[in-house]
ChimeraX commands (.cxc) that place a marker at each C-alpha (Angstrom):
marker #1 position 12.91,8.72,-12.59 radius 0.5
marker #1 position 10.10,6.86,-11.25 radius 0.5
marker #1 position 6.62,8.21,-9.86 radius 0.5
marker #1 position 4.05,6.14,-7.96 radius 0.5
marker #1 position 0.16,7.16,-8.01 radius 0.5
marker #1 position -2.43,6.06,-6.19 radius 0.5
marker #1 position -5.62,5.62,-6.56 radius 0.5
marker #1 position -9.12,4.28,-5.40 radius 0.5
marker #1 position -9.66,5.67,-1.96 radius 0.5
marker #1 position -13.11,7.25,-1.21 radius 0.5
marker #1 position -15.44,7.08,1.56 radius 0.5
marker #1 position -17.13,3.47,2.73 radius 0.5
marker #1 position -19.41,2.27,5.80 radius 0.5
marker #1 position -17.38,0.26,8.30 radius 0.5
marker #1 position -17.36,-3.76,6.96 radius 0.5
marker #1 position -17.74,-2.42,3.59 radius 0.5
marker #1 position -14.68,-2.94,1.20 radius 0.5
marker #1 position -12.09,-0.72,-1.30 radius 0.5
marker #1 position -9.28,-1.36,-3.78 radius 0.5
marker #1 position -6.62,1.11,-3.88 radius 0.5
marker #1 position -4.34,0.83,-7.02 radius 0.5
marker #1 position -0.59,2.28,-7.54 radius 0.5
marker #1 position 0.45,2.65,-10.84 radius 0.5
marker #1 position 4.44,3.09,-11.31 radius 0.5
marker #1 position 5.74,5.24,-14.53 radius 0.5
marker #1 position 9.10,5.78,-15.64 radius 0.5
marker #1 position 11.41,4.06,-18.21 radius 0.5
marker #1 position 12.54,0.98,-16.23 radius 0.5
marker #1 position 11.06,0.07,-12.78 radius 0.5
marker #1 position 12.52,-3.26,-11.05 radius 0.5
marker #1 position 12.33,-3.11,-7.33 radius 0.5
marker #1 position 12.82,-5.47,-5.08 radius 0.5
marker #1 position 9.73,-4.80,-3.10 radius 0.5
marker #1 position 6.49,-2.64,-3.05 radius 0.5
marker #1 position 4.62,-1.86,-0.04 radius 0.5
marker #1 position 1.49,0.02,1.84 radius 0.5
marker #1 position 1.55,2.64,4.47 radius 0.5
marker #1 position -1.24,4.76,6.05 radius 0.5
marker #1 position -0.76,7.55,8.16 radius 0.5
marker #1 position -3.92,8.99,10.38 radius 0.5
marker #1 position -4.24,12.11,11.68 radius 0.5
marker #1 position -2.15,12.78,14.75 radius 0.5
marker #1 position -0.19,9.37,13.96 radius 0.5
marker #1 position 3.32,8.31,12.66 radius 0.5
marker #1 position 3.31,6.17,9.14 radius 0.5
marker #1 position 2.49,2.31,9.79 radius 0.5
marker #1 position 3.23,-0.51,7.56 radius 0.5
marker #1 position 0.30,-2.17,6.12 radius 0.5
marker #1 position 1.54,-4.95,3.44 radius 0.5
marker #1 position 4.54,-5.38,1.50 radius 0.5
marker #1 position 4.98,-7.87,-1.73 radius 0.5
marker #1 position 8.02,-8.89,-3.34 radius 0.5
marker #1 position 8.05,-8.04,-6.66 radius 0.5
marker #1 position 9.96,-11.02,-8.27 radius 0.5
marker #1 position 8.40,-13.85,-6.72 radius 0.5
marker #1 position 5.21,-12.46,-4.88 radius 0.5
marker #1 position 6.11,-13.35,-1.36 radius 0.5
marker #1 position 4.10,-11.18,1.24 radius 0.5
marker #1 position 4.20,-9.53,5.03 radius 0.5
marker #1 position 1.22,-7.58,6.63 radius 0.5
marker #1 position 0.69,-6.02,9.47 radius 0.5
marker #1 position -1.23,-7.81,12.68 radius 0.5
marker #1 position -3.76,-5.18,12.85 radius 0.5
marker #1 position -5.47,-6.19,8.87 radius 0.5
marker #1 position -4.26,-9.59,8.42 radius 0.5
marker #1 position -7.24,-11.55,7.17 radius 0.5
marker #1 position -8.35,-8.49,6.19 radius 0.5
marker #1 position -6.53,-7.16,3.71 radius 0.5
marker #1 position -4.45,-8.25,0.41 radius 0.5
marker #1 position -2.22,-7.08,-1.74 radius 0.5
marker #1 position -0.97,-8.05,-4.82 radius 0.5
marker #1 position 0.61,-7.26,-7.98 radius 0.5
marker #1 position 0.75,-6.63,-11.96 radius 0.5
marker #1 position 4.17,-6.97,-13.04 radius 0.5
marker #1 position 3.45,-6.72,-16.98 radius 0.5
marker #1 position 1.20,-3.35,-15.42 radius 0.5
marker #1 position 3.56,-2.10,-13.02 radius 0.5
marker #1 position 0.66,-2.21,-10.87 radius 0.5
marker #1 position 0.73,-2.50,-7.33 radius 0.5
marker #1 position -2.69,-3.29,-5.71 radius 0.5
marker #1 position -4.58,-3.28,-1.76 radius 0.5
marker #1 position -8.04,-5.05,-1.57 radius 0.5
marker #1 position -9.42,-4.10,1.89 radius 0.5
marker #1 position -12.19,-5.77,3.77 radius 0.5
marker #1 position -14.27,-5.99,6.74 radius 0.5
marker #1 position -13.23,-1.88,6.60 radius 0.5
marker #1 position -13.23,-0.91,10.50 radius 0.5
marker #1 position -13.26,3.24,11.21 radius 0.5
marker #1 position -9.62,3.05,12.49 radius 0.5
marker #1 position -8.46,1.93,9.02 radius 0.5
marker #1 position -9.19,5.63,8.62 radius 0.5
marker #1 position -6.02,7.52,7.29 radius 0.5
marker #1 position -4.27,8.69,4.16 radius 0.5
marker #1 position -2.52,5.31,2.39 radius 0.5
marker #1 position 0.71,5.68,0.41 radius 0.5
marker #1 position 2.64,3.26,-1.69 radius 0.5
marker #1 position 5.99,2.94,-1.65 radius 0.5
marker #1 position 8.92,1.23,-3.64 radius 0.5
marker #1 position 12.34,-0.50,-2.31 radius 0.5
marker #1 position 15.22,-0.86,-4.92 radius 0.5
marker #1 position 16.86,-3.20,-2.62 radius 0.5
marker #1 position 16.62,-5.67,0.57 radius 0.5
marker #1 position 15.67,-4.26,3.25 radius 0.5
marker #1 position 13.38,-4.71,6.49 radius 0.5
marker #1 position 9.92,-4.81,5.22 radius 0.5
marker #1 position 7.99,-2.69,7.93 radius 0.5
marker #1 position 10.68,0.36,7.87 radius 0.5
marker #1 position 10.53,2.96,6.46 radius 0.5
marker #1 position 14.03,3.63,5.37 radius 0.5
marker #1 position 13.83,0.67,3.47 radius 0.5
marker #1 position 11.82,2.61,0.75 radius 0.5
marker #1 position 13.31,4.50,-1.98 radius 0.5
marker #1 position 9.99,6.18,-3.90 radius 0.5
marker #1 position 6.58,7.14,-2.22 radius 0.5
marker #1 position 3.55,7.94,-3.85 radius 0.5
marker #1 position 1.58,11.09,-2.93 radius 0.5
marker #1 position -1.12,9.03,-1.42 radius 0.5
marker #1 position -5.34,8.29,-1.44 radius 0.5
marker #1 position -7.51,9.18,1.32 radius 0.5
marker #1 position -9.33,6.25,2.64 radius 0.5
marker #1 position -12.11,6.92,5.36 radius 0.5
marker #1 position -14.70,4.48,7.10 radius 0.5
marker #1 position -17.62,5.46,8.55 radius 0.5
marker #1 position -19.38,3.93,11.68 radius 0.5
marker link #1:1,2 radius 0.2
marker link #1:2,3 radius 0.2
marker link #1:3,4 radius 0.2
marker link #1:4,5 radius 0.2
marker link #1:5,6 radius 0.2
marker link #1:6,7 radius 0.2
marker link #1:7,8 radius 0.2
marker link #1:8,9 radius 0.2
marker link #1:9,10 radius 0.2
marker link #1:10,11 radius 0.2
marker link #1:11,12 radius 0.2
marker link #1:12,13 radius 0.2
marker link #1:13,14 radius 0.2
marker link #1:14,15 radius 0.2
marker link #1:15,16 radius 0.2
marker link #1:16,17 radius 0.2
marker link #1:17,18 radius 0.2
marker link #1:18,19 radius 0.2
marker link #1:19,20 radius 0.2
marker link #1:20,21 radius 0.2
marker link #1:21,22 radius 0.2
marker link #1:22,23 radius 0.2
marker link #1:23,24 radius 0.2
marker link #1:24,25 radius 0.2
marker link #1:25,26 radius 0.2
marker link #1:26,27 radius 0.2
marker link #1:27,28 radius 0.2
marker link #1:28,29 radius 0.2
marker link #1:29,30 radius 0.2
marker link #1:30,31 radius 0.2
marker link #1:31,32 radius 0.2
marker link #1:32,33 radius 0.2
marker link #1:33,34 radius 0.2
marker link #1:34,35 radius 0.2
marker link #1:35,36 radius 0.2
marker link #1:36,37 radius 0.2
marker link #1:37,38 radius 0.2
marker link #1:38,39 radius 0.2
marker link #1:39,40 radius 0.2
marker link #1:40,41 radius 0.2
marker link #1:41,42 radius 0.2
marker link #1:42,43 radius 0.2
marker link #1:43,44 radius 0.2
marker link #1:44,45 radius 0.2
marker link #1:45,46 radius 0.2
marker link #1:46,47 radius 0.2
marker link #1:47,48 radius 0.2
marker link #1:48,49 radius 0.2
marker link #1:49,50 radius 0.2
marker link #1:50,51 radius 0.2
marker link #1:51,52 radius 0.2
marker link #1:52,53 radius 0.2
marker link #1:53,54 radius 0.2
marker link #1:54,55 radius 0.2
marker link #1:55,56 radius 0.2
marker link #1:56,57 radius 0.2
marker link #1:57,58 radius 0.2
marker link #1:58,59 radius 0.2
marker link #1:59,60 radius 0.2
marker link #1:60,61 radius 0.2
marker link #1:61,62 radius 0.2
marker link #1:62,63 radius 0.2
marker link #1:63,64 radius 0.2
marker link #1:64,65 radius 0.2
marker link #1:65,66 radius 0.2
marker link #1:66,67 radius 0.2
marker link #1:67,68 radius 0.2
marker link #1:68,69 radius 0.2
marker link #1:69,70 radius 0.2
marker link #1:70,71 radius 0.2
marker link #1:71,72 radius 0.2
marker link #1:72,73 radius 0.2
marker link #1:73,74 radius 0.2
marker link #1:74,75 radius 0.2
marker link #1:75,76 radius 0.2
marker link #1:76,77 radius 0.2
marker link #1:77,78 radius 0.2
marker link #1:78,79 radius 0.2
marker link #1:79,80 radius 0.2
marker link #1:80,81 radius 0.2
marker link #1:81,82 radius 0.2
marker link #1:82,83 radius 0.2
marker link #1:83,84 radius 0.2
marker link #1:84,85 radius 0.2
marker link #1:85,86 radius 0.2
marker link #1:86,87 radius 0.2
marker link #1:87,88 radius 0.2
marker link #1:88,89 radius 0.2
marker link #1:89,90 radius 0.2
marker link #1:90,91 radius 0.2
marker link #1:91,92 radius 0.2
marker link #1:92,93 radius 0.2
marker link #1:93,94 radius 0.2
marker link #1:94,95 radius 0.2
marker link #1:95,96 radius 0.2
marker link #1:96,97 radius 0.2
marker link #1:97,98 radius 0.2
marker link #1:98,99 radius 0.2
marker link #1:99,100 radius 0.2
marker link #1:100,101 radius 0.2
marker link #1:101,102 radius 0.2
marker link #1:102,103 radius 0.2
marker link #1:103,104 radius 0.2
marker link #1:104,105 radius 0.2
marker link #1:105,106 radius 0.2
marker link #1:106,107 radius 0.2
marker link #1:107,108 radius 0.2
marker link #1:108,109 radius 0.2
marker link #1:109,110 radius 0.2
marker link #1:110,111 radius 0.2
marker link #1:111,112 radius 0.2
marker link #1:112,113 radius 0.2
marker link #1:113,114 radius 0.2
marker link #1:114,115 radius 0.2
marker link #1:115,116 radius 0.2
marker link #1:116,117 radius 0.2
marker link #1:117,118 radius 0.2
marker link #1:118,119 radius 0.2
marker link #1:119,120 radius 0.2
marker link #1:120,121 radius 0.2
marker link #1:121,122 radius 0.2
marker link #1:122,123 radius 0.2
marker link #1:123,124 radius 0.2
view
């Protein structure tokens, strides 16, 4: 069994920064990939970032490239997303996620776990 928490949300003034973490617990935990995904209110879920786990390789989405980072602890099974330059629509409720296998890195589907999520809002 494997659970992923975040953490590290909170409210910040737009250009203002935050580091969400998500910590993964269980006996073994090997994925292939771990990714971010926010959903606002009113809004489907949107693909942030992704990381491979293995080798580090990374995908983000247009709207926070330059932005945002993510990044990861392997010895922690620690997944992380520094966020910069915060604008008000980065508003929304983030969630991590885990893929056991390949898969298409924006979708959905391609996740097997999901964290319960951290509420991230910016202020203009």
């Amino acid at each position: 069994q494997v659970l992923l928490v975040e953490s590290g949300g909170g409210l910040v003034q737009a250009g203002g920064s935050l580091r969400l973490s998500c910590a993964a617990s269980g006996r073994t935990f090997s994925p292939y990939a771990m990714g971010w995904f926010r959903q606002a209110p009113g809004k489907e879920r949107e693909f942030v970032a992704a990381i491979s786990w293995s080798g580090g390789t990374t995908n983000y989405a247009d709207s926070v490239k330059g932005r945002f980072t993510i990044s990861r602890d392997t010895a922690e099974r620690t997944v992380y997303l520094q966020m910069n330059s915060l604008k008000p629509e980065d508003t929304a409720v983030y969630h991590c996620a885990a893929a056991k296998t390949l898969g298409l890195w924006a979708s959905l589907t391609a996740y097997d776990y999901w964290g319960q999520g951290t509420q991230v809002t910016v202020s203009s």
